[in-house]
GUFI-203110 format. One record per residue: x, y, z of N, C-alpha, C, CB in turn; residue number from 1; residue in three letters; chain. Coordinates in steps of 0.2 Angstrom, whole numbers, m for minus. Glycine has a CB too. Layout:
BEGIN
@n.px=X&n.py=Y&n.pz=Z&ca.px=X&ca.py=Y&ca.pz=Z&c.px=X&c.py=Y&c.pz=Z&cb.px=X&cb.py=Y&cb.pz=Z&num=NUM&residuo=ALA&cadena=A
...
***
This chain:
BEGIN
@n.px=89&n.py=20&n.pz=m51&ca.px=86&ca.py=14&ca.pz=m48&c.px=79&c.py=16&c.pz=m45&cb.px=91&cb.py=11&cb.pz=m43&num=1&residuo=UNK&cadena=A
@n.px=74&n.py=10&n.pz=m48&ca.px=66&ca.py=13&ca.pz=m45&c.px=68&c.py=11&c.pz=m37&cb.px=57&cb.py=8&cb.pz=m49&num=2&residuo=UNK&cadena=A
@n.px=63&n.py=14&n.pz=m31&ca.px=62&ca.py=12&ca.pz=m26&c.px=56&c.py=12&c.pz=m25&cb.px=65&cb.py=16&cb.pz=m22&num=3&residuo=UNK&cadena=A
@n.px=52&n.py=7&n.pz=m20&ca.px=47&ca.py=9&ca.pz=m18&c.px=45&c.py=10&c.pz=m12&cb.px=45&cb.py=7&cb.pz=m20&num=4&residuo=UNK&cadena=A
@n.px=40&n.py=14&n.pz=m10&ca.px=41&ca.py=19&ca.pz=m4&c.px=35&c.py=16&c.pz=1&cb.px=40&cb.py=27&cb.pz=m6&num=5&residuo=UNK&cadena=A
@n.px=35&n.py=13&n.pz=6&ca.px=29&ca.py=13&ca.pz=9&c.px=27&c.py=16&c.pz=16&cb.px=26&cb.py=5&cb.pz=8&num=6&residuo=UNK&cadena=A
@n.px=22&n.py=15&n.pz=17&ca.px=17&ca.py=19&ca.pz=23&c.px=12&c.py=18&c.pz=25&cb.px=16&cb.py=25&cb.pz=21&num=7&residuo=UNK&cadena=A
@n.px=11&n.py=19&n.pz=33&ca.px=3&ca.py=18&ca.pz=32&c.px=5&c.py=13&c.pz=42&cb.px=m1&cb.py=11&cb.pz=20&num=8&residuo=UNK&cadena=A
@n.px=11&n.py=9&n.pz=40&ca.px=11&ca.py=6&ca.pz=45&c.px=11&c.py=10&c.pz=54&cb.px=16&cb.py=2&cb.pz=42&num=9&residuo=UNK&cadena=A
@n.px=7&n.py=5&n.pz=58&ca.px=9&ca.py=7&ca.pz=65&c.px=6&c.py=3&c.pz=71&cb.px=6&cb.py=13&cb.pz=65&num=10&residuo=UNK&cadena=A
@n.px=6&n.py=6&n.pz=77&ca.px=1&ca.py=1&ca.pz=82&c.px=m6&c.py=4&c.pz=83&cb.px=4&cb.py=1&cb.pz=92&num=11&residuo=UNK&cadena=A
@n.px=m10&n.py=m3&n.pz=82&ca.px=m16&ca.py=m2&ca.pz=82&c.px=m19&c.py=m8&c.pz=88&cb.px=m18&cb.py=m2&cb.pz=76&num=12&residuo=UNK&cadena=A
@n.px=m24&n.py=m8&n.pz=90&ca.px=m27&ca.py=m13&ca.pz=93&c.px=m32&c.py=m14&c.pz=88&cb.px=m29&cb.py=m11&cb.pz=101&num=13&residuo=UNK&cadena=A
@n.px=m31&n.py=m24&n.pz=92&ca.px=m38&ca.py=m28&ca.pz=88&c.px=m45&c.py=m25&c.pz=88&cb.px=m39&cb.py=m37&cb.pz=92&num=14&residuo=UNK&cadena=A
@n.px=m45&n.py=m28&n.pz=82&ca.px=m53&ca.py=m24&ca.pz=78&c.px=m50&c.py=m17&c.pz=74&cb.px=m58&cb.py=m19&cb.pz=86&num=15&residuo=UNK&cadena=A
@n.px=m44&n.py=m15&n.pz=77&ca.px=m46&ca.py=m8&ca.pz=74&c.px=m43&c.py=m8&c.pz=63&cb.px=m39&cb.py=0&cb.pz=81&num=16&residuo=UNK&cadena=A
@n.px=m42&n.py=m3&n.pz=61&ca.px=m41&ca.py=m4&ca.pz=55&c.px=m34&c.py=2&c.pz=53&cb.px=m48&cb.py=m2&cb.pz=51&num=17&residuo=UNK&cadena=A
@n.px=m28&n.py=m1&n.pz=48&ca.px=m23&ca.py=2&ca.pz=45&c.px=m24&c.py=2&c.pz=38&cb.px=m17&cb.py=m1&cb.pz=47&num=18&residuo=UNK&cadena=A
@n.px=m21&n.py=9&n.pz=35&ca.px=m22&ca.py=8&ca.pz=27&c.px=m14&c.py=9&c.pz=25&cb.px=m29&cb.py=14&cb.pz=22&num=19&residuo=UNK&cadena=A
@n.px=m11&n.py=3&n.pz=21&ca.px=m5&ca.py=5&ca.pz=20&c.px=m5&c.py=7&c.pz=13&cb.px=0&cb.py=0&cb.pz=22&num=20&residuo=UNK&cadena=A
@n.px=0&n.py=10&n.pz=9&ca.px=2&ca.py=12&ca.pz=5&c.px=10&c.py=12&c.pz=1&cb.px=0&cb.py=17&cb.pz=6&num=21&residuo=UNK&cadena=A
@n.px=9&n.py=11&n.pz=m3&ca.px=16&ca.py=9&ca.pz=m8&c.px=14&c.py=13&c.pz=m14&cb.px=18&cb.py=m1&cb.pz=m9&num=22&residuo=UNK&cadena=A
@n.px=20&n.py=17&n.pz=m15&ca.px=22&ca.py=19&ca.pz=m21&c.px=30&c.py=22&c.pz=m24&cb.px=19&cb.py=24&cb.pz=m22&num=23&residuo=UNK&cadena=A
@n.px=30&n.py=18&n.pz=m32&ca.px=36&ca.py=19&ca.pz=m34&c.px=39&c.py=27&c.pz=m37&cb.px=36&cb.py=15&cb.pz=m39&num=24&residuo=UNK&cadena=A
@n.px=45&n.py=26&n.pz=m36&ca.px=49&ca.py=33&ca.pz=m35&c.px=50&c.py=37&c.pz=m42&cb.px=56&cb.py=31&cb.pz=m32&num=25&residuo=UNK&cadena=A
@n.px=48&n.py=33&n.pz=m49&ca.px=47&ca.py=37&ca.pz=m53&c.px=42&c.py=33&c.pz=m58&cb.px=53&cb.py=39&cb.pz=m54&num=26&residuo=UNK&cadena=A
@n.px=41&n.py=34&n.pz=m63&ca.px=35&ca.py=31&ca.pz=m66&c.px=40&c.py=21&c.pz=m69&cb.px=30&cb.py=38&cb.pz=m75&num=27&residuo=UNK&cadena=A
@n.px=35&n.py=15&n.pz=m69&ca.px=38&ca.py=9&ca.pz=m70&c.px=34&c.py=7&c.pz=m75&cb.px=38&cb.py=6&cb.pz=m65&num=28&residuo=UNK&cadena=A
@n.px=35&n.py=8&n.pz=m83&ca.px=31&ca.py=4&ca.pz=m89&c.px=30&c.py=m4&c.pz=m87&cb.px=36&cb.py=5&cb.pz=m97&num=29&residuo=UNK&cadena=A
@n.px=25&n.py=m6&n.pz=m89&ca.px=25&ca.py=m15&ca.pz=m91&c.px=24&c.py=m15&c.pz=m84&cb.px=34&cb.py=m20&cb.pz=m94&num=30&residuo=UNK&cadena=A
@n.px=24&n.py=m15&n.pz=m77&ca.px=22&ca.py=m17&ca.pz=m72&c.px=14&c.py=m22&c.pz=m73&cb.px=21&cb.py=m11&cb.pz=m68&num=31&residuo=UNK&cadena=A
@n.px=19&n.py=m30&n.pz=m72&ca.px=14&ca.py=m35&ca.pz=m71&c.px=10&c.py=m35&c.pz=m66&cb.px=16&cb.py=m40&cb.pz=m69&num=32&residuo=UNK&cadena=A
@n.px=12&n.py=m36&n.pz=m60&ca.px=8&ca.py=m37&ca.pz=m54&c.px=9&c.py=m31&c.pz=m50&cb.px=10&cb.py=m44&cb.pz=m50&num=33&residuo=UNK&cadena=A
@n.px=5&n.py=m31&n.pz=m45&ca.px=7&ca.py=m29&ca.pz=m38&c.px=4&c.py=m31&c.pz=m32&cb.px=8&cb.py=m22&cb.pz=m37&num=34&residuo=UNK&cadena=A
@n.px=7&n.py=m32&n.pz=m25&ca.px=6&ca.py=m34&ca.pz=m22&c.px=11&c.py=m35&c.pz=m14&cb.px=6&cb.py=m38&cb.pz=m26&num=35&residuo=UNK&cadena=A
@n.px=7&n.py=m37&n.pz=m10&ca.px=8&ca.py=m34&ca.pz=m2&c.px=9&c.py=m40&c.pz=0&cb.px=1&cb.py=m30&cb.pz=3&num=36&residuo=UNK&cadena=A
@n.px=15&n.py=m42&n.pz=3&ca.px=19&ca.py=m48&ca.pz=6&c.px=18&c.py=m47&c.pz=14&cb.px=28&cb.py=m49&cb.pz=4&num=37&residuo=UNK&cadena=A
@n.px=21&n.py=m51&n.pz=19&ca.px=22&ca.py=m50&ca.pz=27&c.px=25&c.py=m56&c.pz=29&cb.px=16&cb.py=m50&cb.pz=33&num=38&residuo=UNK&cadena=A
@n.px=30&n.py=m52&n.pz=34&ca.px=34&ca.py=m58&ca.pz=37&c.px=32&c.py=m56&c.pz=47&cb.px=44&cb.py=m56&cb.pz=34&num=39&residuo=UNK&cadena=A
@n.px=31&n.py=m60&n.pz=46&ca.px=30&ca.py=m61&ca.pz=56&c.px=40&c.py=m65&c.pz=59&cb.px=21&cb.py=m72&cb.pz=59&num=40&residuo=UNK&cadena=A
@n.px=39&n.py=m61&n.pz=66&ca.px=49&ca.py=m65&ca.pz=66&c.px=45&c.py=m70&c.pz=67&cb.px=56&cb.py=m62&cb.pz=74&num=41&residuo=UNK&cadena=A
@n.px=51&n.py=m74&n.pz=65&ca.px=52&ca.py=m83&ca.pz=66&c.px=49&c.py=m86&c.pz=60&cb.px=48&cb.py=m87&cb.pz=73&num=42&residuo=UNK&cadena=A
@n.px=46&n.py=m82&n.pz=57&ca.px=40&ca.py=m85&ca.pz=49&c.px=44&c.py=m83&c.pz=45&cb.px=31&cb.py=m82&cb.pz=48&num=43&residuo=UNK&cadena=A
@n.px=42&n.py=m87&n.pz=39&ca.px=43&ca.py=m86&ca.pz=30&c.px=39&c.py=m78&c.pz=30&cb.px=37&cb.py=m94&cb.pz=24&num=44&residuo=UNK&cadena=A
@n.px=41&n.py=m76&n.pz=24&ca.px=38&ca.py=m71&ca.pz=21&c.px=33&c.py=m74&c.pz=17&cb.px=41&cb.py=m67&cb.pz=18&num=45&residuo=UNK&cadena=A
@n.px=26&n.py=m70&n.pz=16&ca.px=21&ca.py=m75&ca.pz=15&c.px=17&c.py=m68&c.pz=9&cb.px=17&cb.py=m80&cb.pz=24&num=46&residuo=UNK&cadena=A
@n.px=12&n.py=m71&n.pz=5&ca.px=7&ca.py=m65&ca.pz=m1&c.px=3&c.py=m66&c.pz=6&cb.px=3&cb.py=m68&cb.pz=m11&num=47&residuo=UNK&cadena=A
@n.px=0&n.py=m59&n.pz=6&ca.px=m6&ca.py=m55&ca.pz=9&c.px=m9&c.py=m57&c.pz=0&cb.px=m4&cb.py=m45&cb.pz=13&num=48&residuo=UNK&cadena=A
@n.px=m9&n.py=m52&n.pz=m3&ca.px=m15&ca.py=m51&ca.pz=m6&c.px=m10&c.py=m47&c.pz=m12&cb.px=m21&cb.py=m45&cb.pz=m2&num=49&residuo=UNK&cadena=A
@n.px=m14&n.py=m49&n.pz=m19&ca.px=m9&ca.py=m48&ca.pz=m26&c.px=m17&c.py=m46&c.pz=m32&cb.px=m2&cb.py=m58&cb.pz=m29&num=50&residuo=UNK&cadena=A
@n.px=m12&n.py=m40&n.pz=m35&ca.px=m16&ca.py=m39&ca.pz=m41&c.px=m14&c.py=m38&c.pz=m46&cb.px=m19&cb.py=m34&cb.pz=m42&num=51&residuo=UNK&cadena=A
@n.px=m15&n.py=m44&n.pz=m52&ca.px=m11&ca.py=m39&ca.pz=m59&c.px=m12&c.py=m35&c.pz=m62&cb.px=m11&cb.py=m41&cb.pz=m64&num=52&residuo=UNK&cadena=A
@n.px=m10&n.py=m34&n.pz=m66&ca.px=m10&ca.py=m25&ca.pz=m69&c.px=m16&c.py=m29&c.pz=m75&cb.px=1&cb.py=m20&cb.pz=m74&num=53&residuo=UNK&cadena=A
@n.px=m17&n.py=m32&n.pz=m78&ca.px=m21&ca.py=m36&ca.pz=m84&c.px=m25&c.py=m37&c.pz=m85&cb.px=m20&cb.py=m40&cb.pz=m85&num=54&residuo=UNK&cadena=A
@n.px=m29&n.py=m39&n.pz=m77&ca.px=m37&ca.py=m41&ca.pz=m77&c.px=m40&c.py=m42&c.pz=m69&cb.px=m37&cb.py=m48&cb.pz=m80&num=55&residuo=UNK&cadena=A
@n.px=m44&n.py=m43&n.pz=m68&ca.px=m47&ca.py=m41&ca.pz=m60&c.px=m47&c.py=m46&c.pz=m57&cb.px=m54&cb.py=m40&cb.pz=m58&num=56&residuo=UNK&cadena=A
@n.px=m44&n.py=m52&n.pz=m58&ca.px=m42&ca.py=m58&ca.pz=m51&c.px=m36&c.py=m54&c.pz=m47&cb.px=m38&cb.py=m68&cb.pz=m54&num=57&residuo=UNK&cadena=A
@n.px=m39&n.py=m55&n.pz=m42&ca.px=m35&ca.py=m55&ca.pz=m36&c.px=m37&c.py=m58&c.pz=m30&cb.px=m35&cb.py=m48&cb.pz=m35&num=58&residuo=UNK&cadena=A
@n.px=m29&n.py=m61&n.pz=m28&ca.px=m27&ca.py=m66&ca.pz=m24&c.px=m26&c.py=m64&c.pz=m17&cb.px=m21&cb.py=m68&cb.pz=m26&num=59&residuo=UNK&cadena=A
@n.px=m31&n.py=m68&n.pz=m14&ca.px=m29&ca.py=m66&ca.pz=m4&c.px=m27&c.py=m72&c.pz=0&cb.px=m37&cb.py=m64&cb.pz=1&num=60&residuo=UNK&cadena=A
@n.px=m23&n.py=m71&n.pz=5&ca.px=m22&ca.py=m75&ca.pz=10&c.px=m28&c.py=m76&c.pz=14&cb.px=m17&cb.py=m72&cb.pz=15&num=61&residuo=UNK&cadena=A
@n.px=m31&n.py=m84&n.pz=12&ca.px=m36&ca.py=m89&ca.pz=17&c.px=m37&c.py=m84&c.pz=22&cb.px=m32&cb.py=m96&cb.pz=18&num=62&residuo=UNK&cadena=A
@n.px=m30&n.py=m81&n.pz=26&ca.px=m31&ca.py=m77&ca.pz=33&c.px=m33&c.py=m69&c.pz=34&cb.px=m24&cb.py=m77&cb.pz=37&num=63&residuo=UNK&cadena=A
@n.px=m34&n.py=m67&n.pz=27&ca.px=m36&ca.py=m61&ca.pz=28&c.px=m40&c.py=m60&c.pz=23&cb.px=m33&cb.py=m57&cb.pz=30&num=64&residuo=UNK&cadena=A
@n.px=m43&n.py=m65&n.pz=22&ca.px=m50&ca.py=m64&ca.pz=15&c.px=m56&c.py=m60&c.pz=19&cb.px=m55&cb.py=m73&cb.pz=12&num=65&residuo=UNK&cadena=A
@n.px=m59&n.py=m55&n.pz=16&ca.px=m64&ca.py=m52&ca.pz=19&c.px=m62&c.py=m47&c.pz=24&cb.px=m67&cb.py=m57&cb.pz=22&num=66&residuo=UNK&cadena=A
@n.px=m55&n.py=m47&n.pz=25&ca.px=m54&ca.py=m40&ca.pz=31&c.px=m51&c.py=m37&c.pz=28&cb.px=m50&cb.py=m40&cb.pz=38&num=67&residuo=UNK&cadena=A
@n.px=m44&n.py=m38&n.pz=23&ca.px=m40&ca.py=m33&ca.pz=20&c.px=m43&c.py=m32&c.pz=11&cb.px=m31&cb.py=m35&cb.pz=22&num=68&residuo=UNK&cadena=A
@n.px=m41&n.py=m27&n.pz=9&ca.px=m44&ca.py=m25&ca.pz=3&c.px=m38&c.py=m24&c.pz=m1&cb.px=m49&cb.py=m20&cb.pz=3&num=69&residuo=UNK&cadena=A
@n.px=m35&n.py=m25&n.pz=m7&ca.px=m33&ca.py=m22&ca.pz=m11&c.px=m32&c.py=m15&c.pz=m17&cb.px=m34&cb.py=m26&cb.pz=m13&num=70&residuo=UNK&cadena=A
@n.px=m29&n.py=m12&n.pz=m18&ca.px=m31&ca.py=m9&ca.pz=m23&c.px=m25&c.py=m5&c.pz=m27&cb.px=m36&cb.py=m5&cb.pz=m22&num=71&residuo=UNK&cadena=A
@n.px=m24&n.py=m3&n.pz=m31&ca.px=m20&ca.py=m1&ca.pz=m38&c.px=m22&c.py=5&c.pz=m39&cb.px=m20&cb.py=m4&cb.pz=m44&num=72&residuo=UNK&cadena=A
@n.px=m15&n.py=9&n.pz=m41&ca.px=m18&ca.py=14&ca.pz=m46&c.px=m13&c.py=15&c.pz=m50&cb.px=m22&cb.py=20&cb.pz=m44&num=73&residuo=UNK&cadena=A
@n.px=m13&n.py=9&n.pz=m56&ca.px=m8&ca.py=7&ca.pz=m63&c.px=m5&c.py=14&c.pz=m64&cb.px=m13&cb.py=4&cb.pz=m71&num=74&residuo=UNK&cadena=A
@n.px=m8&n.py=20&n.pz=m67&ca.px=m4&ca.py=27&ca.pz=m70&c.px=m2&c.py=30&c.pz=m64&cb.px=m10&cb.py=32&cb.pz=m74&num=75&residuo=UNK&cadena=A
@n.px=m2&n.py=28&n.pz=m58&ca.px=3&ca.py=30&ca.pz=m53&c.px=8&c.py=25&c.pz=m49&cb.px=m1&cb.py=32&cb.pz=m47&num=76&residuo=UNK&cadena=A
@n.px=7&n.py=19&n.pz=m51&ca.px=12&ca.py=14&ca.pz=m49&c.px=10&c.py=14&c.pz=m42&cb.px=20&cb.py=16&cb.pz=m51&num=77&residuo=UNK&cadena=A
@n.px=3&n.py=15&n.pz=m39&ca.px=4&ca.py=16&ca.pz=m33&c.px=0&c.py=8&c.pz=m32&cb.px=2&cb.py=23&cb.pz=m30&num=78&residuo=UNK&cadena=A
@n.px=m1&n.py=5&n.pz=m26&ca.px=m4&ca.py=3&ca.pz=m22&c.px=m4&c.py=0&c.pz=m15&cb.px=m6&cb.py=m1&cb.pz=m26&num=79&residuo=UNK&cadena=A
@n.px=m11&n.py=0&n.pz=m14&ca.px=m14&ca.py=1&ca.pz=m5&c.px=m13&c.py=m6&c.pz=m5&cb.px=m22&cb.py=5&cb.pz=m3&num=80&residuo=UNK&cadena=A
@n.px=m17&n.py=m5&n.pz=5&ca.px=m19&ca.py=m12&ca.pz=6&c.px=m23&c.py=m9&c.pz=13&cb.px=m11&cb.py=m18&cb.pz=7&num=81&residuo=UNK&cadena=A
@n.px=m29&n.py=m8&n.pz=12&ca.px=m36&ca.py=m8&ca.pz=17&c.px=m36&c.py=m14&c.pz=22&cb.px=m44&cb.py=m10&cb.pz=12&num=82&residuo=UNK&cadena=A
@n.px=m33&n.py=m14&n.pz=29&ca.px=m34&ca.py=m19&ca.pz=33&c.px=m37&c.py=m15&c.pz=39&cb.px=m28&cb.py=m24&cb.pz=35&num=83&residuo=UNK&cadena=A
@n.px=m43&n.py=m23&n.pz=40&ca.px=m48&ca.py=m19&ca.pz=43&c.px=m49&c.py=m25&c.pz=50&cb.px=m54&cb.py=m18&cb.pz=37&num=84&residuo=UNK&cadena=A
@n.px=m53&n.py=m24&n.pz=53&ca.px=m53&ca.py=m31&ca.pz=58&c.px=m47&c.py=m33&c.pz=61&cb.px=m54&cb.py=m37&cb.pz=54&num=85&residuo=UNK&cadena=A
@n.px=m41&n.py=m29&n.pz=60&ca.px=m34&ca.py=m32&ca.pz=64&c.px=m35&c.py=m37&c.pz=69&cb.px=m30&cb.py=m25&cb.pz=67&num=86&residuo=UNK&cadena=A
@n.px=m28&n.py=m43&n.pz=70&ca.px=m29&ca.py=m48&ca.pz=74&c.px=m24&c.py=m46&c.pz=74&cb.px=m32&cb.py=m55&cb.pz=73&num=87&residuo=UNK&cadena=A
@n.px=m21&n.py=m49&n.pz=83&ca.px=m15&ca.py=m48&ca.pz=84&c.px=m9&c.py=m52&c.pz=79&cb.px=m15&cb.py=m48&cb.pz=92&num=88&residuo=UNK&cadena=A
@n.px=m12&n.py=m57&n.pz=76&ca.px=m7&ca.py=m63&ca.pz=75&c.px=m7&c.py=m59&c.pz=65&cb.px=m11&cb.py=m74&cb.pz=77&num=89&residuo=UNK&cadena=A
@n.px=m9&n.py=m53&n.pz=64&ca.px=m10&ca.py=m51&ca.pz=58&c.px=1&c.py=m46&c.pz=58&cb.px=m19&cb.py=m44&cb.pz=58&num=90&residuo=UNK&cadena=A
@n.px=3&n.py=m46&n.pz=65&ca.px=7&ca.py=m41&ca.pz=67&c.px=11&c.py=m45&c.pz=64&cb.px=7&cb.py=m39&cb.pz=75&num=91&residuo=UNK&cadena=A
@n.px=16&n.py=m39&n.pz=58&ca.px=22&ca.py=m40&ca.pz=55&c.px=24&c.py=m37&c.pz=52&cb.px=23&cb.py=m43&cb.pz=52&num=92&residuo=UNK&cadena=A
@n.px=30&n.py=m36&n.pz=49&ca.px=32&ca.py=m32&ca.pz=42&c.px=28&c.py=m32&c.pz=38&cb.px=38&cb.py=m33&cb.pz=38&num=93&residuo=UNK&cadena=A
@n.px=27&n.py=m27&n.pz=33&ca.px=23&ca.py=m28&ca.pz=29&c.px=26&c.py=m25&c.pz=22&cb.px=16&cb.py=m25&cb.pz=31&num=94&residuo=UNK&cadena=A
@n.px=28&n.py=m27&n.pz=16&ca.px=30&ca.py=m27&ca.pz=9&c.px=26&c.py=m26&c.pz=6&cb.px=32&cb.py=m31&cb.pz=8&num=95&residuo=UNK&cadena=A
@n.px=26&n.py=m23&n.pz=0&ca.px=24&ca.py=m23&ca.pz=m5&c.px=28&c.py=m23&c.pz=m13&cb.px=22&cb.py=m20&cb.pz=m3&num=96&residuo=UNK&cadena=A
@n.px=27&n.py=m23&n.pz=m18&ca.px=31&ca.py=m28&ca.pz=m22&c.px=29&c.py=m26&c.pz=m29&cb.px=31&cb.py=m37&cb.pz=m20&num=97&residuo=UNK&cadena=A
@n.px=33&n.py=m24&n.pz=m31&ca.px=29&ca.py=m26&ca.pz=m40&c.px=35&c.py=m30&c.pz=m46&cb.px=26&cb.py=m15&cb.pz=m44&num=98&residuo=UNK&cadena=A
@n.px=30&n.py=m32&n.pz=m51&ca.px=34&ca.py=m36&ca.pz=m54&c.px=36&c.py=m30&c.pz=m62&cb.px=29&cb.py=m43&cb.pz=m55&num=99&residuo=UNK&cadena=A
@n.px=41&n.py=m29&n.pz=m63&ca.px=41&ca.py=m25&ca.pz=m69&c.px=43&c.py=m30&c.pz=m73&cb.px=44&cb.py=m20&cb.pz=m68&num=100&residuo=UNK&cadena=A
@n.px=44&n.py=m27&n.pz=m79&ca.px=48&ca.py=m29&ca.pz=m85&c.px=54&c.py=m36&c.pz=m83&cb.px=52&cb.py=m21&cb.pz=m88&num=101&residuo=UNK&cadena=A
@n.px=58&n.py=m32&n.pz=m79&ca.px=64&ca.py=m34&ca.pz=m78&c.px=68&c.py=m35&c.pz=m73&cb.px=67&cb.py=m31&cb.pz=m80&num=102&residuo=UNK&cadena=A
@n.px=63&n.py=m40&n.pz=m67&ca.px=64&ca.py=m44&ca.pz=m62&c.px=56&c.py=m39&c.pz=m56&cb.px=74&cb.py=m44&cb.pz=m59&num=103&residuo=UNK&cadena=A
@n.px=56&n.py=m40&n.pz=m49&ca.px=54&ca.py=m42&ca.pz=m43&c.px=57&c.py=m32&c.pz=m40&cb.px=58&cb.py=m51&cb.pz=m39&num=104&residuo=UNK&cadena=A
@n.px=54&n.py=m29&n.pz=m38&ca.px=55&ca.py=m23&ca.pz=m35&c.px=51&c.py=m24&c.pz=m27&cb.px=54&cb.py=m18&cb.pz=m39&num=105&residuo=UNK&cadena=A
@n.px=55&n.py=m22&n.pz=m24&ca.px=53&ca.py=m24&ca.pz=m15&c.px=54&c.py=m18&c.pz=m14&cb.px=57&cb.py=m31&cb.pz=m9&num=106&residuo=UNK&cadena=A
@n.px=49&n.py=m15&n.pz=m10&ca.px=49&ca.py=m10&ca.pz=m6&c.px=52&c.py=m13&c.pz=3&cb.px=42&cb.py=m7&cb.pz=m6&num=107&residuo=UNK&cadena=A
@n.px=54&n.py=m7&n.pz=6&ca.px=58&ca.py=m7&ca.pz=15&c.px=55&c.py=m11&c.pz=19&cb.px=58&cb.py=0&cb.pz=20&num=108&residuo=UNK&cadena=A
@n.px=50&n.py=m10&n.pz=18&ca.px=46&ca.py=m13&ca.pz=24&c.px=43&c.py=m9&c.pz=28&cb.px=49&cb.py=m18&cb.pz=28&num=109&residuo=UNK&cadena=A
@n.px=37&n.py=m9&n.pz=31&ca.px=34&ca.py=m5&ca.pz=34&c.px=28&c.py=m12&c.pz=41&cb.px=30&cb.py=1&cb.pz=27&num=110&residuo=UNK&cadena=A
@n.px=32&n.py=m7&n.pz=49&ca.px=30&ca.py=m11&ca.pz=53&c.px=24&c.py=m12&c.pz=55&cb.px=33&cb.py=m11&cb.pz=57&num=111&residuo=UNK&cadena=A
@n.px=18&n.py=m16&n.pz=56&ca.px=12&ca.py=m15&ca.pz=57&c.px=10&c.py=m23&c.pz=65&cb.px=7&cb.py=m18&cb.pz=47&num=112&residuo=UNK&cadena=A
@n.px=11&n.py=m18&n.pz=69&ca.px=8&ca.py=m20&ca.pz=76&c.px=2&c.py=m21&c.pz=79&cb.px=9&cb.py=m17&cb.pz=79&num=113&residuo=UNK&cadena=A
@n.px=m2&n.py=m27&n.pz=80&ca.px=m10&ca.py=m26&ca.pz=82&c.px=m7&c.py=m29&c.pz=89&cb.px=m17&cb.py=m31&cb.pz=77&num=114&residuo=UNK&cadena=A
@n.px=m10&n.py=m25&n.pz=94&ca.px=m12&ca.py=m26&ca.pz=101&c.px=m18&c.py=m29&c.pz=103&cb.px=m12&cb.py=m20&cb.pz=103&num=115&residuo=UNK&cadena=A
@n.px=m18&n.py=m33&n.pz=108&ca.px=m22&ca.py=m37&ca.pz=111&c.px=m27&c.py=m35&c.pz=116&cb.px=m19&cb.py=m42&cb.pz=113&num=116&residuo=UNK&cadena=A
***
């Protein structure tokens, strides 16, 4: 069973910058998308920011256009997520996610704290 592994998360104070990281546990053919989710307590889980394996749109949250950055790397299954400018109301689990062949793979979760 693939897993995926992420990292990167921690406490940081506003302004400062986290780079998280997700990668799968062995290599995953046909990987559609991938992509970085968050859940704040009391909130939905919600898309940060998504890339398809296919072509160069890529999708950001209205709330972190311009601070966090995407990126992939397809022949590793891996991908980041560049957040920069941290706001305290940015503070959540953070997911990452890929679509394979044959349903939705969610990574643990990894906690990302901004301090005020």
């Amino acid at each position: 069973q693939v897993q995926l592994v992420e990292s990167g998360g921690g406490l940081v104070q506003a302004g400062g910058s986290l780079r998280l990281s997700c990668a799968a546990s062995r290599a995953i053919a046909g990987i559609k998308r991938m992509g970085w989710y968050r859940q704040a307590p009391g909130k939905q889980r919600e898309l940060v920011a998504a890339m398809p394996s296919g072509g160069p749109t890529i999708i950001y949250a209205d709330s972190v256009q311009g601070r966090f950055t995407i990126s992939t790397n397809k022949a590793k299954n891996m991908v980041n997520l560049q957040m920069n400018s941290l706001k305290p109301e940015d503070t959540a689990v953070y997911y990452c996610k890929m679509d394979s062949p044959w349903g939705e793979i969610w990574g643990q979760g990894t906690q990302v704290t901004v301090s005020s």
